[in-house]
Structure formats: structure tokens, C-alpha cells
N, C-alpha and C positions, 0 to 999 in steps of 0.2 A: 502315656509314653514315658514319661521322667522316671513313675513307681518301677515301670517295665525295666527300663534301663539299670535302676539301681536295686533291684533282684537279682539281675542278671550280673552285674560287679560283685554283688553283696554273694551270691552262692558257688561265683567262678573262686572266690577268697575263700571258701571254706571247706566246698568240696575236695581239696587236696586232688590225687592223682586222677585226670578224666577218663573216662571208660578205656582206654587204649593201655592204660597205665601209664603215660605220661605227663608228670605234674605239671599246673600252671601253677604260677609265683603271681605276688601283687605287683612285681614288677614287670612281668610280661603282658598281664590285662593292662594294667597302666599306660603301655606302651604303645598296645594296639588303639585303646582307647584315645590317646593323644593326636594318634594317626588319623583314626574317625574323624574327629575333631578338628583336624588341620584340612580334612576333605571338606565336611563340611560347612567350614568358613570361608573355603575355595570356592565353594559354590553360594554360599550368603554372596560374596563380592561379583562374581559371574551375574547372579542375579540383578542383584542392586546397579552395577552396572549397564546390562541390560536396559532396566528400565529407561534410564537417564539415556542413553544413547538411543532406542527406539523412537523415543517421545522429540527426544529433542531435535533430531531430521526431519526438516521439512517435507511435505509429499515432494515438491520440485525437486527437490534434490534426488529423491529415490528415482524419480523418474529418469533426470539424468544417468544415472548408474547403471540406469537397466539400459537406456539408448548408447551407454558405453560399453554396453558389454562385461559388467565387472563379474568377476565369480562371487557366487552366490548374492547376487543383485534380485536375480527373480524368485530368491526366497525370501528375502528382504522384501520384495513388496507385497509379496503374497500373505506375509506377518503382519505389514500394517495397511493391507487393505481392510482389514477386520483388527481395528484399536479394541475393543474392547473387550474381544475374547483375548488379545495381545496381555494387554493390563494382567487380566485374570489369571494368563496362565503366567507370568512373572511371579504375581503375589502368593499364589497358591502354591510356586517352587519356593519364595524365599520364606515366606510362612516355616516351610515344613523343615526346612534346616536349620532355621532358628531354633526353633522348639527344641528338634533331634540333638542339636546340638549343647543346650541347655541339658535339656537332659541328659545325655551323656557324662556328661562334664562333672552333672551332680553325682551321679552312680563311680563316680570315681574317686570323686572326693569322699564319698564316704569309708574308703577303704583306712582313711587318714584321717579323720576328722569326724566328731557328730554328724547325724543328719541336721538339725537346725543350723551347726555351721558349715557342713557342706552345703547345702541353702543356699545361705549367707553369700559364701565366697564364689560359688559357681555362679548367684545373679549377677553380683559385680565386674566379676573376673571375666565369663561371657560378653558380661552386656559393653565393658570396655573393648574387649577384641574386634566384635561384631562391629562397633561403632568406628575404632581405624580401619580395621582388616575388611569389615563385612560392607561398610558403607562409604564415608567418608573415602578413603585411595580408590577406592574401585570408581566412584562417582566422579570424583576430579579428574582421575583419568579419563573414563567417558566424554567428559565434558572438551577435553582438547582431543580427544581423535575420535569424535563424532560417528562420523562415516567409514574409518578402517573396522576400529572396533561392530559397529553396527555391523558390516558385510562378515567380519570373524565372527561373529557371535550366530548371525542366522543360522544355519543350520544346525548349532546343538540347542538352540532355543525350539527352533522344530522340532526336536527329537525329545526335548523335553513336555511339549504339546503334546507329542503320541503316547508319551510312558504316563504320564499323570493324564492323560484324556478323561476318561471316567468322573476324577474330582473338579477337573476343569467344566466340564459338560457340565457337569451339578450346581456350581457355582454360578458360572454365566450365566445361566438362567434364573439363577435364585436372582443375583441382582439385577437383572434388567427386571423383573417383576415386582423387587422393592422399590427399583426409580419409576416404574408405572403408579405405582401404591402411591412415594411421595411425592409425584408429578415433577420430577426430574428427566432428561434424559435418558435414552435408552442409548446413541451413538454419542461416543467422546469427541469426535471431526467430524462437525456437518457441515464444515467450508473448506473449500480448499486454501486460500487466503482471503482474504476479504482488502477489500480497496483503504478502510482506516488503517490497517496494519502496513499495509507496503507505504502509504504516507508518512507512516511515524517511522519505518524502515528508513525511509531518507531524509527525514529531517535529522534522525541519529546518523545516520553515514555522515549529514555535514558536520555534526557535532563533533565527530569521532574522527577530522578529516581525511574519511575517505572520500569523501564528494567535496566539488568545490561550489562556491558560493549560486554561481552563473547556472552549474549543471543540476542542482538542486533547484533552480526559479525553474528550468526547463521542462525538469522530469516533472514537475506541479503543474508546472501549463499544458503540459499533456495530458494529465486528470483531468482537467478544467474543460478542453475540449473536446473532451466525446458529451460536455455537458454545456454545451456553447450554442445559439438556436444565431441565423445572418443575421437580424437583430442587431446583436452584440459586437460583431464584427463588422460590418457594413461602413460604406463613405454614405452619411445620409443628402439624402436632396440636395439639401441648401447649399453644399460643396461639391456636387457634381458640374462636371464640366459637360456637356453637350453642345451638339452641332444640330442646325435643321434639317431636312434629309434635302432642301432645294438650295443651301450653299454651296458654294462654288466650292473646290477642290484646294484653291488656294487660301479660303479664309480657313478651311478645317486646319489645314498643315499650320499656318495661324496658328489655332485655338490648340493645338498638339504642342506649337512650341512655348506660348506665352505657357500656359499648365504644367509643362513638363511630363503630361503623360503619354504615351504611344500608342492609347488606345482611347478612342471613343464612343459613346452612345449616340446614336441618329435618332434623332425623334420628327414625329410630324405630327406638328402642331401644339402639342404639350408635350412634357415628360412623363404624360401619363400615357401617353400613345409609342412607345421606343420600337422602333421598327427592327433595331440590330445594334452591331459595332462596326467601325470602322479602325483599320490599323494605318501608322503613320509610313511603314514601310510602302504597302499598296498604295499610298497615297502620294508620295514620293516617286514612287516607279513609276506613276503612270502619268505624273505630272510632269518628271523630267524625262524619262526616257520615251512613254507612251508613244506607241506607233498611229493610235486612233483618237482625235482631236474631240472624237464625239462622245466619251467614256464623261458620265458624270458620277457626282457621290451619291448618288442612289445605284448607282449597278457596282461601288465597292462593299455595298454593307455584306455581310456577313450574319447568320441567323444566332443568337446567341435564348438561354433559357430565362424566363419569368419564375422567380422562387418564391415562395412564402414566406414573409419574415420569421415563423417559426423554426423553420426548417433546420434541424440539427447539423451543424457545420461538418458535423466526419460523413455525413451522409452526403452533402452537400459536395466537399474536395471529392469524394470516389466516385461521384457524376458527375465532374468539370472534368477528372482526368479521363472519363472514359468517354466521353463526348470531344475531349481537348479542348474545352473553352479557360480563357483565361481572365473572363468576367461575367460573369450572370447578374441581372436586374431583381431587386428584393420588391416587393407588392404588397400592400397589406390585404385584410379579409375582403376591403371593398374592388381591388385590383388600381387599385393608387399606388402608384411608382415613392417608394418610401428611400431607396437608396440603390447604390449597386455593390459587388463584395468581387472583388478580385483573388489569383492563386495567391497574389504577396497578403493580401490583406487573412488570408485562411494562414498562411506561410506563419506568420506573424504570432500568430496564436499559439505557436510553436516554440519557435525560434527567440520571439522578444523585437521589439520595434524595430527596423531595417529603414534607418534614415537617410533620405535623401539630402541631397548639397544644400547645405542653408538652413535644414529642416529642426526645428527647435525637440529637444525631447521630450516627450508626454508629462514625466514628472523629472524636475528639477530640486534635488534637496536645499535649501538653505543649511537647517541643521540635522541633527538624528531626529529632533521631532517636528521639523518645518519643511514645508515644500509647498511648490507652485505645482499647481495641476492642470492640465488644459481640461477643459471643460467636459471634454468628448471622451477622457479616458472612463475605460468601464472601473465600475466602483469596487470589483476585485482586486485590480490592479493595485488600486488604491489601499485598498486594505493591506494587501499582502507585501508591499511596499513600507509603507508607514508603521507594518505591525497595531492595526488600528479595527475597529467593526463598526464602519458603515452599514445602515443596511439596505440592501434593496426591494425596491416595490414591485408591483406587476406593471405600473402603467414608466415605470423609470429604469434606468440601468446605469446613467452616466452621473459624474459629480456634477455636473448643472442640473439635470434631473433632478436630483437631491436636492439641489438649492430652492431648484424652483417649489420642488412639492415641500417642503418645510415652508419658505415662504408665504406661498401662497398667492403669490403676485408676480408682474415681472420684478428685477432687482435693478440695483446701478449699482456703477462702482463704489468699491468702499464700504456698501455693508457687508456687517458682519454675522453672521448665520452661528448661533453656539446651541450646539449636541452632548450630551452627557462626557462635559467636559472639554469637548474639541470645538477649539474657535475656526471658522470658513469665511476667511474673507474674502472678500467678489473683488478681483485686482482690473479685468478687464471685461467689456462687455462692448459689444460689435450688433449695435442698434436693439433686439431684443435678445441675441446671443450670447450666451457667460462665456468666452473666451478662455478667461483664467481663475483659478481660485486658487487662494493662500490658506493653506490646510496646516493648523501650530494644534498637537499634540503638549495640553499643558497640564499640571501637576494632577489637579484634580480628576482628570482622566485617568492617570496612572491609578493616584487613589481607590479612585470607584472600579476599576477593573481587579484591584487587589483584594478589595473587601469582598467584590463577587468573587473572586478564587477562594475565598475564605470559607464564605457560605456554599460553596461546593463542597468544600471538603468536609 
């Protein structure tokens, strides 16, 4: 195309008058020539742009566009529903006006100058324009109006699809058959987003503050829990409050108020036998207002569900709301009553701890690297709190768990449990219960997590 081009300069400059008898001058080809040239830089930067705007729209956002209704939204996504005949036909438009344009450029300069330095000047000369004109402005613009430019641009990008089809068709195919060759992909988006990406999305939004501190713990806890089994969430055994199902009405309202909670489990005989719940309201009503003296707390239970302690907790909340239970009983594989899991305690998972009057908070910092930890908080919490990596086991989940399986034994207060760096001291312990532990992030922690980022990289 260049040799073409510069024949075509080279005999328009010589032949004098063209058939019609109307002379061209060097300075009329020059002119048209420069014209060419100014097109097709217009379309280098159309293109290059293009790219950069295509690419950098996420699917959700096109989707948006098209549920708005915007003009030409639905051609916009019909362009990147298929990225990588997109790609192809971009590269194969900006391809062909670079070249054309080079070329040009030299056929012109040689009206004024050798061939080796019309060469010369139209590599440099081109390759400088093309790089502000052709790439660079056209891209940073892209780059701040993402979405207007993208919906301007669909339709002559379609149009360019149909006029070069032929070379597009040829191409496409040639390379997905070279990424089969070198065991590459054939699709450029095989996800729509993936769950690591919208995490790293919001740890940058707090960075960037657009998210605050609080709504960034939240949106994380909401990962966490479509990944959460009642287990993890659970009031276990040893801190259930229950009633027998042959107490009287008045010890229950009792046992409702010494606890502070307003609902009960009825058992008969053990707590591995839970016959139901009992609420403090019904119990209340029928104590002080009840019209029938004969009502006992076996005809207020109420049926509630036996879960498996595996049982995924979003599965879990969308069968308490559609059943309306606002406690379910956890069981393990043998059908032993291992805990019970309330809507606040799923609620929580959410939300972030929702303390009652008096109630102490899970973790407590001394410093940035020191904190009390009750015993019972799950070892994520912990991590993600302290900025620290515990890890966990199958047979454990909580910071006593940990204590204990490092150990090996029961503990007492005051020892001190040390992990790759992090000192665990045992502050409180409630006869074979770790109550509390003093979790000090110290230097050589830091250390040893620095040298492994090092050895990543």
C-alpha cells in the first residue's frame, strides 16, 4: 500500500494536465493528500478510542443502559456480547488507517524530499501524530466518558463491522484457532464478575473514601454469609437457657426474666429431647390475664425446626422467614441438641453484633495490635478485626477452639499460647470454658507476614 500510494503522488506530480485537460499542481495533491490524512487520524483516534471505551464497561453497566432505555444501548450490547470478534474488528479498523496513513504521508513527502527521507520524516512525523492524535487524546477521553462515548460510538462501530466483514470473518477465525494451537483462550469474558473482584472493589471504594469504614465490615459480612453453615452462628448448649416442659408458668416467666430473653426451648427430659418454644408474651397473657386456670406450659409450646449444624445460614434465614420461626434448634450428625440460632443471631451476621444492656463486646481493642477476645467469637471476626490469619480447622471455628487445639489440653488463665508471631493469652476461664483471650499482634508477626509478601512477589 505505501509503494501504491507513492506512484500515485509520484505520477499525479508529473503527468501535468489530467485527461480532462485540467492541470494538477504539487500543491493540490498535497492538499487533498493532507486531507486524507487528517481523515484518517480521525478514525486512528475513533478507533483507539473505541477500544478503551468498549473494554472498559462493565457487562452491568451495559445492562443498565439497556434497562434505561438509552439510544443505541441495544447495539452496545449486542457489540459486546461477542468481545472478541469486538477486539478484531477494532484492530483490523485501526490496523488499516495506520498503515493507509503512513503510507500516504510518505507518497507525499516524496514530492519534496528523497524517498529515504520521505521514509524518514513520515515514520516519525506519523508515528508522533498517531501517538497524540491517534491514541493518547482519543483514550483519555475514553477513559472519563466511558458510557456516553461507548453508546456514540455503537452504531459506526457496527457499521464498521459490516464494511470490513470479510477481513474481520478471516481474522477472527485465524485467532481463535492460534489460541486453540497455543492453548489460550478462545472468549476474552468468561465471567461476568467474579466475587474476588467486587471484594477488592470495596476495599478500594474505602480506600478512595467512597465507602465508610462500618459499610465496608458490612458489605464483607455479607460475602461471608452465603458462606456461613449454624455452626458458626449458633448460642451453643452450655449457654442455652431452657425450661422443662412440667414447670409451672411462673418459674418459666422466671427463667424469661432472670435471661433476658423472650423466648424459650421446652425440653422433656434433656435438651436433647426439645419439644418446641415458648414465648414470654403467651406466657404473660395467660398468666395474668387467662380466663382458664387449667392452661399449662405444655399447651403454650409452639412447634419450631431441628437443623443440622451444617446447614448454610442463607438457607437457613429463607426457611425461618417462610415458616415465621424466630428460633430453630441446631443437632449434630447423631441428633444431639448442639445449640439453638435465632433471626438476631442470622441478623448479626449481617449487621455486626447488636448488644444488649450490660452486654460486653465480642472484641475489645487495647491497641491497634492488642485486643480481648471472648472466646466464642468466630476466628474470622478475628482475623478481619486485628488484620491478622488465624486459621481454622474442621473440628474448630472459635478463638478457644484454637486455643484448645494448639494446646492440646484444657488451659487456665494466664497461659500464653504463641503462633507465627502472635502471642494468645488465656485472660479468663469459667471451669473448663476460655471465656477470654488476649490476642498482642507483635513485631515479629509483622515481620514474618512481610518476608511472605516478599516471597510472593
Amino acid at each position: 500500500m505505501g509503494s501504491l500510494a507513492w506512484q500515485i503522488a509520484l505520477v499525479a506530480s508529473q503527468v501535468g494536465p489530467d485527461p480532462g485537460g485540467l492541470p494538477v499542481s504539487d500543491t493540490t495533491v498535497a492538499v487533498v493528500g493532507a486531507l486524507v490524512i487528517l481523515v484518517l487520524l480521525a478514525l486512528s483516534g475513533f478507533f483507539s478510542s473505541s477500544e478503551i471505551a468498549m473494554f472498559a464497561l462493565p457487562p452491568h453497566r451495559v445492562d443498565s443502559l439497556v434497562a434505561d432505555n438509552l439510544p443505541n444501548s441495544e447495539t452496545l450490547k449486542e457489540l459486546k456480547d461477542d468481545p472478541h470478534r469486538l477486539l478484531v474488528t477494532i484492530l483490523v479498523g485501526n490496523n488499516i488507517v495506520n498503515i493507509a496513513m503512513s503510507s500516504f504521508a510518505t507518497g507525499l513527502l516524496t514530492l519534496y524530499f528523497s524517498q529515504s527521507v520521505a521514509v524518514f520524516i513520515a515514520t516519525f512525523g506519523i508515528t508522533s501524530l498517531v501517538l497524540l492524535f491517534g491514541e493518547s487524546a482519543p483514550k483519555s477521553y475514553a477513559v472519563e466518558n466511558t458510557e456516553s462515548w461507548a453508546l456514540r460510538i455503537a452504531k459506526p462501530l457496527k457499521a464498521s463491522e459490516y464494511l470490513l466483514l470479510p477481513l474481520i470473518v478471516t481474522f477472527d477465525y485465524l485467532t481463535r484457532q492460534v489460541n486453540k494451537i497455543t492453548g489460550g483462550r478462545a472468549e476474552i469474558e468468561s465471567t461476568y464478575v467474579t466475587r474476588e473482584e467486587i471484594r477488592d472493589i470495596i476495599e478500594t471504594g474505602e480506600r478512595a473514601g467512597v465507602l465508610e469504614e462500618d459499610e465496608r465490615e458490612m458489605l464483607q459480612r455479607i460475602f461471608r454469609f452465603t458462606n456461613t453453615i449454624a455452626k458458626e452462628v449458633m448460642t451453643p448448649r452450655l449457654d442455652m437457657e431452657a425450661v422443662q416442659k412440667d414447670a409451672t408458668i411462673e418459674e418459666a416467666i422466671e427463667v424469661c426474666v432472670r435471661s433476658g430473653h423472650t423466648r424459650l426451648p421446652v425440653y422433656d427430659g434433656s435438651l436433647d429431647n426439645i419439644l418446641g418454644i415458648v414465648h414470654v408474651s403467651d406466657l404473660v397473657r395467660d398468666h395474668v390475664y387467662g380466663a382458664n386456670d387449667d392452661v399449662t406450659l405444655e399447651d403454650l409450646i409452639e412447634e419450631t425446626l431441628h437443623v443440622p449444624e451444617s446447614k448454610n445460614v442463607d438457607d437457613l434465614l429463607a426457611e425461618m422467614r417462610e415458616t415465621r420461626l424466630h428460633m430453630v434448634i441446631v443437632i449434630d450428625e447423631f441428633g444431639t441438641t448442639e445449640g439453638l440460632v435465632t433471626m438476631e443471631d442470622v441478623t448479626e451476621e449481617i449487621v455486626g453484633e447488636i448488644l444488649q444492656a450490660g452486654e460486653e463486646q465480642p472484641i475489645e481493642f487495647v491497641t491497634d495490635e492488642e485486643a480481648v477476645v471472648k472466646g466464642e467469637v468466630n476466628i474470622d471476626e478475628v482475623n478481619e478485626a486485628l488484620d491478622i490469619d488465624i486459621p481454622e480447622g474442621e473440628e474448630f471455628e472459635t478463638i478457644a477452639g484454637f486455643i484448645f487445639n494448639r494446646a492440646g489440653r484444657l488451659v487456665e488463665e494466664g497461659e500464653v499460647i504463641e503462633y507465627d508471631g502472635l502471642e494468645i493469652v488465656v485472660e479468663r476461664v469459667e471451669n473448663t470454658r476460655i471465656m477470654k483471650a488476649r490476642i498482642v499482634r507483635t513485631e515479629a508477626y509483622d515481620e514474618l507476614r512481610s518476608e511472605e509478601a516478599d516471597e510472593d512477589e
